[in-house]
Structures are given as C-alpha cells and as structure tokens.
C-alpha positions as a Markdown table, in Angstrom:
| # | Residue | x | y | z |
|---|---|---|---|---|
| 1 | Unk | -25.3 | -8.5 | -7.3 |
| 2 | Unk | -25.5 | -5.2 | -5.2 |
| 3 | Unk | -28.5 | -5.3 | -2.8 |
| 4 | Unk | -29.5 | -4.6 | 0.8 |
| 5 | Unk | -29.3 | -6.3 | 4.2 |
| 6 | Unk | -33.6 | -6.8 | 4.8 |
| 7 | Unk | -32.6 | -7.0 | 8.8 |
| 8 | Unk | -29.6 | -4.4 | 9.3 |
| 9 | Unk | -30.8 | -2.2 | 6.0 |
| 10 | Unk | -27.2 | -2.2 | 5.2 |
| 11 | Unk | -25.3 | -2.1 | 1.4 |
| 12 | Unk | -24.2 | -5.8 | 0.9 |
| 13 | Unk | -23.0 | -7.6 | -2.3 |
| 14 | Unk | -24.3 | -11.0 | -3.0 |
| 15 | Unk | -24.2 | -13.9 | -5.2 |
| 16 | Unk | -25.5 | -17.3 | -5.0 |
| 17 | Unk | -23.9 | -20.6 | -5.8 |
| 18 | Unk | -25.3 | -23.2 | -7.6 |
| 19 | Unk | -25.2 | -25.2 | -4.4 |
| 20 | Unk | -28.1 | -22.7 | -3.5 |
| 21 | Unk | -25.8 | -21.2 | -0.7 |
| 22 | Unk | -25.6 | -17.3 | -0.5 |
| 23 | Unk | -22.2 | -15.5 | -0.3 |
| 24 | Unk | -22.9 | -11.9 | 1.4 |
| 25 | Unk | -20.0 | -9.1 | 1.5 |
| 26 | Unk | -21.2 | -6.7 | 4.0 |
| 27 | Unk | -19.2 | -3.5 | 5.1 |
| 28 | Unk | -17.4 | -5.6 | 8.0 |
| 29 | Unk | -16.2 | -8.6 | 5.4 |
| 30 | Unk | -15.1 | -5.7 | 3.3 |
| 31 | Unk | -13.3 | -3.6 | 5.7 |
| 32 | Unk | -11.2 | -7.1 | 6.3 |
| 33 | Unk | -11.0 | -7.3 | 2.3 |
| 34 | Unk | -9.2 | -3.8 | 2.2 |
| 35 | Unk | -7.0 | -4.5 | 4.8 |
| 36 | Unk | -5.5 | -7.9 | 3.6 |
| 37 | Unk | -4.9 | -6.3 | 0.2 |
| 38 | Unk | -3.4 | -3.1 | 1.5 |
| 39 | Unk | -1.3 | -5.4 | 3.1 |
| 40 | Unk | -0.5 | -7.8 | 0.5 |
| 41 | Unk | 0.5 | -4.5 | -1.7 |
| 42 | Unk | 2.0 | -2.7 | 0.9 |
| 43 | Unk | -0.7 | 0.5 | 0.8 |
| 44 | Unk | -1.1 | 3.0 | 3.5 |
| 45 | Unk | -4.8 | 4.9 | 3.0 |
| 46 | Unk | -4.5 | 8.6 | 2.7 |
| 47 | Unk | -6.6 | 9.9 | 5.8 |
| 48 | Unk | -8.1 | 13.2 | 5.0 |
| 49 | Unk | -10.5 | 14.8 | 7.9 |
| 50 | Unk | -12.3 | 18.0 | 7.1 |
| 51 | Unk | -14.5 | 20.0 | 9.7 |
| 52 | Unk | -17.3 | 21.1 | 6.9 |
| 53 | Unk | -19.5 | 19.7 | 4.6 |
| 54 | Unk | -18.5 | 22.0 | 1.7 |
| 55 | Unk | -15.0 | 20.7 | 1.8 |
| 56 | Unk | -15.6 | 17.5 | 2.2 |
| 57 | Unk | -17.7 | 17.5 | -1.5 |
| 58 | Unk | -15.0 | 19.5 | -2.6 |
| 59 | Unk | -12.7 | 16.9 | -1.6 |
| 60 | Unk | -14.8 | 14.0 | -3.4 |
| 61 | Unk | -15.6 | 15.8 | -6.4 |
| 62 | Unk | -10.8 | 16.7 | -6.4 |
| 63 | Unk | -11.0 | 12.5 | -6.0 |
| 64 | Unk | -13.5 | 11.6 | -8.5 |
| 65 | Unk | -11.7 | 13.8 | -11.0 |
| 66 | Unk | -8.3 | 12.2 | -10.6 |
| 67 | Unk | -10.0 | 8.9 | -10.5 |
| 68 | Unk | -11.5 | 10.2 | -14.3 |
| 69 | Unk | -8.1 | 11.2 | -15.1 |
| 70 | Unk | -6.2 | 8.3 | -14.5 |
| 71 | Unk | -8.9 | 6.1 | -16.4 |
| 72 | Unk | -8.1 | 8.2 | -19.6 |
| 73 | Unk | -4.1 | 7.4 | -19.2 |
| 74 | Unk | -2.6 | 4.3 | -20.9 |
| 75 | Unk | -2.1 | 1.2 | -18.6 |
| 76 | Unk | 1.8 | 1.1 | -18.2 |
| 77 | Unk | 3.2 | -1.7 | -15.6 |
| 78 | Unk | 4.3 | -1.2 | -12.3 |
| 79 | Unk | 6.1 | -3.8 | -11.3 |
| 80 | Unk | 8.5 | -3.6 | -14.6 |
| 81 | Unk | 10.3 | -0.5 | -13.1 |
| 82 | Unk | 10.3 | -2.3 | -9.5 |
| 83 | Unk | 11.8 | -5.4 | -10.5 |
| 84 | Unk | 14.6 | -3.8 | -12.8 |
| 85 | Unk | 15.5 | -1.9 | -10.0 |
| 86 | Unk | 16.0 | -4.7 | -7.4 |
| 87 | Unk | 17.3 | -6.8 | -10.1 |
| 88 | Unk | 20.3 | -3.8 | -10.4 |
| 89 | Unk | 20.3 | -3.0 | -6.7 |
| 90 | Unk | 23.6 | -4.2 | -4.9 |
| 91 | Unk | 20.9 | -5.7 | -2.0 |
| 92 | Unk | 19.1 | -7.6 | -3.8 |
| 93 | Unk | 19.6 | -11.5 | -3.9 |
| 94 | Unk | 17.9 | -12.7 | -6.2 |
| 95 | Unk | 18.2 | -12.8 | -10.7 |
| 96 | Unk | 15.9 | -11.9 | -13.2 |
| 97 | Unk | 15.3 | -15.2 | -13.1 |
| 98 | Unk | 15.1 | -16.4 | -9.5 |
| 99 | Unk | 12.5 | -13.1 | -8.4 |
| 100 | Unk | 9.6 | -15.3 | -10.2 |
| 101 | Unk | 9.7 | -17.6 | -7.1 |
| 102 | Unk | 9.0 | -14.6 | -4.9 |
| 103 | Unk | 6.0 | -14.3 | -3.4 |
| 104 | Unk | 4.3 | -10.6 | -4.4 |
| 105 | Unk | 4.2 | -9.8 | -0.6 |
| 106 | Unk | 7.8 | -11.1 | -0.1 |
| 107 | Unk | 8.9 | -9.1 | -3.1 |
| 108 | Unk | 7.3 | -5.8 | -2.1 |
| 109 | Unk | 8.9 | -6.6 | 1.4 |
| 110 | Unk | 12.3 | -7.2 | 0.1 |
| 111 | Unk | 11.8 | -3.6 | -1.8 |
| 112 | Unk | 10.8 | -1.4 | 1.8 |
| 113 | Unk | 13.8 | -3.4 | 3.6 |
| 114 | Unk | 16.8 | -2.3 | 0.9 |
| 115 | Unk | 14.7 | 1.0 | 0.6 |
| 116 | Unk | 14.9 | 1.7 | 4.5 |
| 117 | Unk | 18.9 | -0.3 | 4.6 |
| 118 | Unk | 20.1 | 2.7 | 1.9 |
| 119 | Unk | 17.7 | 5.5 | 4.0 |
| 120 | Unk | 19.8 | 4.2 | 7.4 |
| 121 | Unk | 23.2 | 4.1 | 5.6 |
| 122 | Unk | 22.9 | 7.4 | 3.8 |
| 123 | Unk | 21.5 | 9.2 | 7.3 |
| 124 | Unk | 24.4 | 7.7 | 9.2 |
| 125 | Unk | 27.1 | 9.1 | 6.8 |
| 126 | Unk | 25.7 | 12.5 | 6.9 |
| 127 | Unk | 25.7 | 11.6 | 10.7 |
| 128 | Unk | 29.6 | 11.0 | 10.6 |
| 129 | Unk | 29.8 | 13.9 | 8.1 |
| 130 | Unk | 28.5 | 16.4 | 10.2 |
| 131 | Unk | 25.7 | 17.1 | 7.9 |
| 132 | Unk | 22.5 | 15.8 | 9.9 |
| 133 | Unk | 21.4 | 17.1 | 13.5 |
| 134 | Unk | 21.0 | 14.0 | 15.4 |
| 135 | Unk | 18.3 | 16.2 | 17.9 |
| 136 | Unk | 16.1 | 16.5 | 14.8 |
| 137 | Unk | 16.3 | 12.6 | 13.4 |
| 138 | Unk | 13.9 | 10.1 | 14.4 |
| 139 | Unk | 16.2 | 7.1 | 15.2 |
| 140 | Unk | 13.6 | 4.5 | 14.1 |
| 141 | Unk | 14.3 | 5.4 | 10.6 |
| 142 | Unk | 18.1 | 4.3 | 11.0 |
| 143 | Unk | 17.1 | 0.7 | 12.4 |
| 144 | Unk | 16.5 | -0.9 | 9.0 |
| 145 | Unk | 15.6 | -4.2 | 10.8 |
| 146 | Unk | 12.1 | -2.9 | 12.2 |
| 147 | Unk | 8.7 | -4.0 | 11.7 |
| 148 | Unk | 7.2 | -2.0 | 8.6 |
| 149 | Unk | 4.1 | -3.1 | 9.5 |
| 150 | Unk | 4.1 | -0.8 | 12.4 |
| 151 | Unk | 4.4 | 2.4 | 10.9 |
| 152 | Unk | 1.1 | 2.2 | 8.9 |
C-alpha cells in the first residue's frame, strides 16, 4: 500500500505480513532497489539537468508522452534478438542450448565484453590502416578487458 512516513513525512510503500511484521520501502531502500536492477540489466540512467522550471515540465510532460507511447506498442521480446545474435557471434561460447545456464547478468555481461572485443579490434585496424587519429581516441575503449562497471 502507498502511504506516508508519520515521523519523516516521507512517501513509503508498505505491506504487512501475516506474521503482523511491516515491510516499509522508503526512498533510501528504493534508491538501492534501482541500483541493483540497473545493474542486474546493465542500464545507465539518462541524466538530464535543466536550469528553469518551464523546461523541466516540458521535459516531464516529452517523458510522460513517450512513456504513453510505448504502452500503446505491442510487447515484442528483447532478449530474442540478443541471444540469436550471441548464439551467431564468432565470440560467443556457448549453444542455443547451453545459454539457458547463464545467469541474466552473466549473459548481458558476456554481450558488452564481445561488443567492446569487436569495438577494440575494428579501432585497431583502422589504427594500422591509417584511418583513425590515435590523438583523438580514448585508449580505454581499445582495452576490451576493463571494468564495465566503471564507465557508468
């Protein structure tokens, strides 16, 4: 149920067990909610910052509308088209088969590390190509062994 904090005044959501013990989300244990599952699904949050108020309603009222928009289109799978391309890719070990006893967060991993081993490879033959100024590349992107986690 959605109700308010009667100490802090704060939003919380709440629902009691039949044990008679309360479970209370507040903005904190939501905030940590958010972050596993943007982590879990591999989701950076689009920051947008805007100096007046007329923008930022303008901004909410541009979100609610593409939130409207995408409730009115048909529910089509995303993983489908993710797993048929790691199933095809050359650098991806595992079947059609074999990918069920992936974990989801091991799966999405597996897709940013052949994503950033292609990036790497394709940068450094435009590198020995002659195609790509090397003053203008950030050399991060060519280590495909990095830490993902730190670029969000």
């Amino acid at each position: 149920e959605f109700g308010q904090n009667n100490k802090t005044g704060e939003h919380v959501l709440f629902q009691e067990k039949p044990s008679g013990e309360e479970v209370i989300i507040d903005n904190q244990v939501y905030q940590q909610i958010v972050k596993i599952l943007r982590t879990i699904h591999n989701i950076t949050p689009k920051v947008e910052k805007v100096k007046s108020d007329t923008m930022k309603e303008l901004l909410v009222e541009i979100n609610r509308e593409d939130i409207a928009k995408s409730a009115k289109k048909e529910n089509t799978s995303t993983l489908l088209p993710l797993i048929s391309s790691m199933v095809n890719s050359s650098g991806f070990k595992y079947d059609v088969n074999s990918i069920c006893n992936l974990t989801y967060y091991a799966f999405m991993d597996a897709i940013s590390r052949i994503n950033a081993i292609n990036n790497a490879n394709a940068m450094l033959s435009g590198i020995y190509g002659g195609f790509v100024d090397t003053s203008k590349l950030d050399k991060n992107q060519l280590n495909w062994m990095r830490d993902f986690r730190k670029e969000k």
